[in-house]
C-alpha positions in Angstrom: 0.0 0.0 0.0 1.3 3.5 -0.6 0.9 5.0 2.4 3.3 2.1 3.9 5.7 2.7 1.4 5.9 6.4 2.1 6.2 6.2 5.8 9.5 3.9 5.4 10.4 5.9 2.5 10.3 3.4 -0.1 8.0 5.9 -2.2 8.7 9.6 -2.4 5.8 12.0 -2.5 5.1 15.0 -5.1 3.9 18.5 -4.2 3.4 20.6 -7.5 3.3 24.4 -7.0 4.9 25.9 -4.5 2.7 28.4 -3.9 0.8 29.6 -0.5 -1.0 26.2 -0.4 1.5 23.7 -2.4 4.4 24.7 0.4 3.0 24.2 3.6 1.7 20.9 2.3 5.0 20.0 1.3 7.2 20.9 4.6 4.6 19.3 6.7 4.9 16.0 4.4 8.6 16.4 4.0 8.9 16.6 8.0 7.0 12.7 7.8 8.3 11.7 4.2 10.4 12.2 1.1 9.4 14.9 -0.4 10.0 16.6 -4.0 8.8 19.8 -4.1 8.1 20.8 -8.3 7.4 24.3 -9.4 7.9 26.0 -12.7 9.4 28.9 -11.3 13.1 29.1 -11.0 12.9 32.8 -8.4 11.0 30.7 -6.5 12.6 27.6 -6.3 15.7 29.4 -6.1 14.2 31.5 -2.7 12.5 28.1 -1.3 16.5 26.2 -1.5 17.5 29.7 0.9 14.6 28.6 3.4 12.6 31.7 1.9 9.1 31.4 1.4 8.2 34.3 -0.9 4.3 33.9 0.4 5.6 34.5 3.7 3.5 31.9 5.3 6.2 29.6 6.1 9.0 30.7 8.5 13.3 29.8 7.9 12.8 27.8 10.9 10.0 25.4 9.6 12.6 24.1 6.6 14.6 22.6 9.4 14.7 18.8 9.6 12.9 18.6 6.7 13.3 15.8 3.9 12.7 17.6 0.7 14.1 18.5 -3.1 13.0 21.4 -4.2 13.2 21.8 -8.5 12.3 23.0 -11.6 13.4 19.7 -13.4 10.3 17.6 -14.4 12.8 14.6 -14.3 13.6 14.7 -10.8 9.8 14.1 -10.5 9.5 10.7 -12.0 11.1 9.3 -8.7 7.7 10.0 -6.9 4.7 7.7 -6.7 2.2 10.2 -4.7 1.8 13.5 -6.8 -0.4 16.4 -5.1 -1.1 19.2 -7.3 -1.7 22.6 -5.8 -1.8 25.0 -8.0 -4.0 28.5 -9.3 -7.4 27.8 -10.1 -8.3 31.3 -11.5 -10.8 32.8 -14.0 -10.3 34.9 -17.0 -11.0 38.6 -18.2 -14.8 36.9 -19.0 -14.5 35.4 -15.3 -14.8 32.2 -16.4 -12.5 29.2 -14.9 -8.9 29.3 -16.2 -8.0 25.8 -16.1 -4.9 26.3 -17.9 -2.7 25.6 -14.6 -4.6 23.1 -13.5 -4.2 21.1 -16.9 -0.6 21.7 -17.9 0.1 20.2 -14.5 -1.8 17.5 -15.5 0.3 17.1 -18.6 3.7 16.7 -15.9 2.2 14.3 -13.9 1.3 12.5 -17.3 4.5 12.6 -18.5 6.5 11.2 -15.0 3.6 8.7 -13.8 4.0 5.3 -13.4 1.7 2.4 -13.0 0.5 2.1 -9.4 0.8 5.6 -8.2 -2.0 7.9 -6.9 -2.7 11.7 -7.9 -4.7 14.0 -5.3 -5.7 17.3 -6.3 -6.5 20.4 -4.0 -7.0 23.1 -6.4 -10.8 24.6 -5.8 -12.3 23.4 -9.1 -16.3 22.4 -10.0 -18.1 19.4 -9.0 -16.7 16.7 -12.3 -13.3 18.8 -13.0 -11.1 16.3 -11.5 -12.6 13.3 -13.5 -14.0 14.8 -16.3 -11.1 17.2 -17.6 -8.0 16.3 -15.0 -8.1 12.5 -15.4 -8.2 12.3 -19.2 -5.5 14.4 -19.8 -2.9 12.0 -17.4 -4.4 9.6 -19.1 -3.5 11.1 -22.7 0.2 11.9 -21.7 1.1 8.5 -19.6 -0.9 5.9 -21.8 -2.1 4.2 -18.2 -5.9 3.6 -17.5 -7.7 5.4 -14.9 -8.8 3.5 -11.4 -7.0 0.5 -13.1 -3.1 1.7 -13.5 -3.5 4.7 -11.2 -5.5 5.9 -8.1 -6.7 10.0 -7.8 -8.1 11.8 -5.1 -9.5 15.2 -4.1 -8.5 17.3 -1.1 -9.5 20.4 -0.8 -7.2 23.3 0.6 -8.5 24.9 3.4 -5.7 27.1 4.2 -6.3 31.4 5.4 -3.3 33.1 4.1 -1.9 35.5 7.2 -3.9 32.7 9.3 -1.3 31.9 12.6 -4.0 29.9 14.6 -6.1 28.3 12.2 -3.5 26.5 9.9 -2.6 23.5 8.1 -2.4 21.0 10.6 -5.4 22.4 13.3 -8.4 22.6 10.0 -10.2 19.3 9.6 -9.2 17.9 6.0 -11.8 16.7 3.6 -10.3 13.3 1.7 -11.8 11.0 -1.2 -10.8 8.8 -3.6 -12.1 7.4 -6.6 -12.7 3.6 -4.9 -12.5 2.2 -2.1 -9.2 1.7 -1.7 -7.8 5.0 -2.9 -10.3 6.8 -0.2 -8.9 4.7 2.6 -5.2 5.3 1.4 -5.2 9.2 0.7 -7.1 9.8 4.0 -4.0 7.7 5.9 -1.5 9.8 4.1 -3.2 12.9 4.9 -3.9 12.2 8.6 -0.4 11.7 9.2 0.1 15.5 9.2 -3.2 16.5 10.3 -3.8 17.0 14.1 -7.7 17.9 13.5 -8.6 14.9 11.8 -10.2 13.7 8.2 -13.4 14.2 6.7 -13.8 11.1 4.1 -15.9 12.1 0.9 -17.7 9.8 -0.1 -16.7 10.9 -3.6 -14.6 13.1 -5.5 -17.5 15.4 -6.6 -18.9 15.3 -2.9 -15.2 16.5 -1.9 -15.1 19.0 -4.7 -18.3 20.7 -4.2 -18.2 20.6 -0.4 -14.9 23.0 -1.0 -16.3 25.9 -3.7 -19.8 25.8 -1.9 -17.4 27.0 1.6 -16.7 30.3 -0.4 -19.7 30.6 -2.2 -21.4 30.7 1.1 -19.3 33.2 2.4 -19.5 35.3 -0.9 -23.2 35.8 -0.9 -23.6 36.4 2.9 -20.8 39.5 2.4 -22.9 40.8 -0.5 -26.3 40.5 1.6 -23.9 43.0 4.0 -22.8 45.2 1.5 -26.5 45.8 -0.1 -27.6 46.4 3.3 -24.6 48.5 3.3 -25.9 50.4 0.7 -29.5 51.2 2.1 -28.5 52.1 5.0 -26.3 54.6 3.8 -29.4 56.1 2.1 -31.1 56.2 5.2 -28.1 57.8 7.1 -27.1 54.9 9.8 -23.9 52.9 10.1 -24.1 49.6 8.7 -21.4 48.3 11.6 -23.7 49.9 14.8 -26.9 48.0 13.1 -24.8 44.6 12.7 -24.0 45.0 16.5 -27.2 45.6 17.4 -28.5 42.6 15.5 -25.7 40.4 16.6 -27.0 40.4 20.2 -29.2 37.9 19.0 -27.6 34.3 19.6 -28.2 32.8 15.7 -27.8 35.8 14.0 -24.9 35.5 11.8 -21.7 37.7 12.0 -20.4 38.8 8.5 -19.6 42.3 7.8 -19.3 44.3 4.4 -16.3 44.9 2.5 -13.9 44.7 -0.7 -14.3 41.1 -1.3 -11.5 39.9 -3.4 -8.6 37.1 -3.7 -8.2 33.8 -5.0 -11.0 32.2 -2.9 -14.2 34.4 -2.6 -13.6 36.3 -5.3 -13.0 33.6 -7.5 -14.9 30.5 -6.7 -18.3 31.1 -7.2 -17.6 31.6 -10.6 -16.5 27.9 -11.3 -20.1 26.9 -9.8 -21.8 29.3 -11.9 -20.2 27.6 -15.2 -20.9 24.3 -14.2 -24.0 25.6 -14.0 -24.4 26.8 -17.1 -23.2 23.5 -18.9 -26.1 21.9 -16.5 -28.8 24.6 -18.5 -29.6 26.2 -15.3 -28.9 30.2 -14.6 -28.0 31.1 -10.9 -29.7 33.4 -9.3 -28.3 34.3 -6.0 -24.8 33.1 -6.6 -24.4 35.6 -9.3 -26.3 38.8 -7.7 -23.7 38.0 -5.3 -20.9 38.1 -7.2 -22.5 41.2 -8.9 -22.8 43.2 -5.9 -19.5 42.0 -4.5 -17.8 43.0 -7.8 -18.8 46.6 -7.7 -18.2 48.0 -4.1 -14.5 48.8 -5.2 -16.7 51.5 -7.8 -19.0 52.4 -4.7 -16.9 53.1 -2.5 -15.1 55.7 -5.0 -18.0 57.3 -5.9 -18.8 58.0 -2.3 -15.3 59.6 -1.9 -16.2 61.8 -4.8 -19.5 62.6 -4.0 -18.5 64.1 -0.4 -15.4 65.9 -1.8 -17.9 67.5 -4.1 -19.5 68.3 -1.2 -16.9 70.5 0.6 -16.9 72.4 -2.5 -13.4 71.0 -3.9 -12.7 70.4 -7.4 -12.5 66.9 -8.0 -9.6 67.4 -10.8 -7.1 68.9 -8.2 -8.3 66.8 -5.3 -5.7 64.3 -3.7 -7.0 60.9 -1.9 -4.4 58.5 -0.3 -5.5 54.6 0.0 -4.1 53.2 2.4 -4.0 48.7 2.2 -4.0 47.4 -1.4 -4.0 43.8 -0.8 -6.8 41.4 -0.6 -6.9 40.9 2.8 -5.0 42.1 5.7 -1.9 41.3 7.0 -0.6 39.4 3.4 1.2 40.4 0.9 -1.2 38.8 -1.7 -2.4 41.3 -4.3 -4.3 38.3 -6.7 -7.9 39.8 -7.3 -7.6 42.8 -5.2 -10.5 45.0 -5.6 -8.9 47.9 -4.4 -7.8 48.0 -7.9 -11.6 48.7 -8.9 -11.1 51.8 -6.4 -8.1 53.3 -7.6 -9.5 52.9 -11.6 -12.5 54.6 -10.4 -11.2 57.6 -9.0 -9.0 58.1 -11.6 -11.7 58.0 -14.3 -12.6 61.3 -12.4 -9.5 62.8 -12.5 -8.2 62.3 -8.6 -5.0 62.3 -8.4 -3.9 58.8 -6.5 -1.7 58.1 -3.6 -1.2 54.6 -2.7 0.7 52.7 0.2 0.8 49.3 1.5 3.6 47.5 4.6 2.8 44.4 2.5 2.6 44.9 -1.2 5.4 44.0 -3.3 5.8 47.1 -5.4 7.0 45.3 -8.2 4.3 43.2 -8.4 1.8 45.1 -8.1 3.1 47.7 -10.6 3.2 44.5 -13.2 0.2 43.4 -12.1 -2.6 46.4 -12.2 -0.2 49.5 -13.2 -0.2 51.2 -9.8 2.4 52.9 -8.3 3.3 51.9 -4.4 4.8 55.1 -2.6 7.2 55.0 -0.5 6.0 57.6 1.9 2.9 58.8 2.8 2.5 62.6 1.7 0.1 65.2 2.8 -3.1 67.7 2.2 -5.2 64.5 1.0 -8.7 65.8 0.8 -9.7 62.1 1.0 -8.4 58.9 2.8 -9.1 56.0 2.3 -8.2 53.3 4.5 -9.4 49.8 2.1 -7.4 47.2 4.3 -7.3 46.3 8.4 -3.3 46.0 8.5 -2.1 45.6 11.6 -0.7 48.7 11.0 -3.1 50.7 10.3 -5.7 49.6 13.8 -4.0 52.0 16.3 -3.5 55.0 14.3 -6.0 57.9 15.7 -7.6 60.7 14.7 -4.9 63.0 15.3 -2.9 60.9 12.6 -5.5 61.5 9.7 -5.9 65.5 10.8 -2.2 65.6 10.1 -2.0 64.3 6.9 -5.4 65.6 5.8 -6.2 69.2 3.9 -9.2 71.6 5.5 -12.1 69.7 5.5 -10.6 65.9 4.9 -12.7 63.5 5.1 -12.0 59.6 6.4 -13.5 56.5 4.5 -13.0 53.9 6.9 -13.8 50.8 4.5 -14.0 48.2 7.7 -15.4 50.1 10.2 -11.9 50.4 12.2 -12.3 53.7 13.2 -16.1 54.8 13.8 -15.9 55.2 18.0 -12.7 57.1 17.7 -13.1 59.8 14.9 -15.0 63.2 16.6 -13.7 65.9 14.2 -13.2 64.3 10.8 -15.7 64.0 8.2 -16.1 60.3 8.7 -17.7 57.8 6.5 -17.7 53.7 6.3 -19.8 50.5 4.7 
């Protein structure tokens, strides 16, 4: 069996991209097994051999004691029999999946299989993806038969990026397998690492939907929070005082508005929404969800207009600072950021733009959307704009903003940070 042959390290196992999810699977295996980690990426594979996890989810101290190759050399794969593929599932400019990740890796593991060895994915795909367009393109590239020369599974990741308590090793893992057998053997490989236990699937499309229905969930419960957002902005209360009035009730449930964006939330629903679409039936709530989700990086900045419009500035030679540009706080992840809806928006009217971020690479995010990182935070901003809860960023007080603030600045306090410390400041949040 293959989890026997791994634990006395007769069988080497196989993560494939080494990305925020693919690493920490691998230096938890590589701490139980013999590991090859695989990524396409020579910076990073180069970073990863110096103990530096460009994520920064994994400290220099967690490569130590570890039994692991990390490569770029498909060859050094075909020494594996257990191959776990963790890489991007994302959508394109029509927000449709873009499986094109998913399936070249599909093509290595095709080209190093051999007869006998298991495949698990935990890429967030659609209920079918793993069988219906993963397994026939092994099958294509290593000439072996599915179930009958080689075993796959499906294991969702579950991990938060920024996350220091809820982690790898402390979520429950969902497992499955395409028989018997396979479901039995991926959940023992799997529960060597994990302290919280396994969740056996009783299939692969159980295992696949359970994962994309986790963010869908969240996805339209944030929208419900942003339209209310939006009403009761209209009628002239704060959305965060109502939620904590309602939350005083035991089963009412917590979810505040926001910029929802990432690899996760901001992406996932999509994939259920195309499958579907090839199943003839049109969502209806999953994509007013993603609709209103989609446009609060627009909202927001047409707020921010609107009330510097309404201390009588001109728009063309007003200055807004946003502070945060990543998806979330306390990463460095910029993938899907809807901040850049918010920057794009305000510069269709003319405003000039200041952005800074403790976390953002500049680099990348310069490549990635065209926006400049400053250095230094300036002053006389009629607006700012504070899109992400850093760490940073949750102490600053009111005296701060005043400083770096013209006559009449006004504070847009995205998550609500701020609201029972501003007295002076034109204040405004979701």
């Amino acid at each position: 069996m293959i989890f026997d042959k791994l634990q006395k390290k007769e069988a080497k196992l196989a993560v494939i991209g080494l990305g925020y999810v693919g690493l920490p699977i691998a230096i938890e295996f590589a701490k139980k097994f013999t590991v090859v980690g695989f990524d396409i990426k020579e910076e990073v594979v180069k970073k990863l051999k110096n103990r530096i996890d460009p994520a920064g989810e994994v400290a220099p101290e967690e490569f130590e004691g570890t039994d692991i190759l990390f490569t770029t050399n498909i060859d050094d794969l075909k020494s594996a029999s257990f191959y776990i593929v963790a890489v991007p599932t994302p959508i394109d400019e029509h927000k449709k999946p873009d499986l094109f990740p998913l399936i070249k890796s599909c093509e290595t593991v095709g080209k190093v299989i051999s007869k006998g060895d298991y495949v698990v994915f935990e890429s967030t795909v659609y209920p079918g993806c793993t069988e219906e367009d993963c397994v026939p393109v092994i099958e294509d590239f290593s000439k072996l038969e599915f179930v009958k020369d080689f075993k796959v599974g499906y294991s969702p990741e579950r991990i938060n990026p920024g996350d220091k308590v809820n982690t790898l090793t402390t979520i429950t893992k969902i497992t499955s397998g395409c028989d018997v057998e396979s479901s039995e053997q991926v959940a023992k490989v799997y529960e060597s690492i994990i302290k919280a236990g396994i969740f056996k699937a009783s299939s692969i499309k159980v295992a696949e939907a359970a994962k994309i229905i986790e963010n869908t969930q969240r996805d339209v419960n944030i929208a419900l929070m942003n339209e209310l957002s939006i009403i009761f902005n209209r009628i002239g209360i704060n959305t965060f005082e109502v939620l904590e009035a309602a939350g005083t009730k035991w089963n009412f449930l917590k979810f505040f508005p926001g910029l929802v964006g990432g690899h996760c939330i901001g992406v996932d629903p999509y994939y259920l929404v195309h499958k579907a679409r090839e199943l003839d039936y049109h969502t209806h709530i999953i994509s007013a969800g993603r609709f209103v989700n989609d446009s609060m990086g627009g909202y927001v900045a047409k707020q921010t207009v609107k009330k510097i419009v309404a201390q009588e500035k001109n728009v063309l030679h007003s200055k807004v600072l946003i502070m945060g540009v990543t998806f979330k706080e306390n990463v460095s992840d910029i993938r899907n950021t809807k901040v850049e809806d918010l920057v794009k928006e305000l510069e269709s009217y003319k405003v000039n733009v200041d952005v800074v971020d403790p976390y953002a690479n500049p680099e990348e995010l310069k490549a990635e959307y065209g926006i400049e990182l400053k250095e230094k935070i300036g002053s006389g901003y009629d607006a700012v704009i504070v899109a992400v809860s850093h760490k940073e960023y949750v102490d600053l007080d009111e005296k701060y903003f005043i400083d770096i603030m013209s006559e009449n600045g006004i504070l847009i306090d995205v998550k609500g940070m701020y609201r029972e410390r501003i007295k002076n400041l034109l204040y405004w949040s979701l």
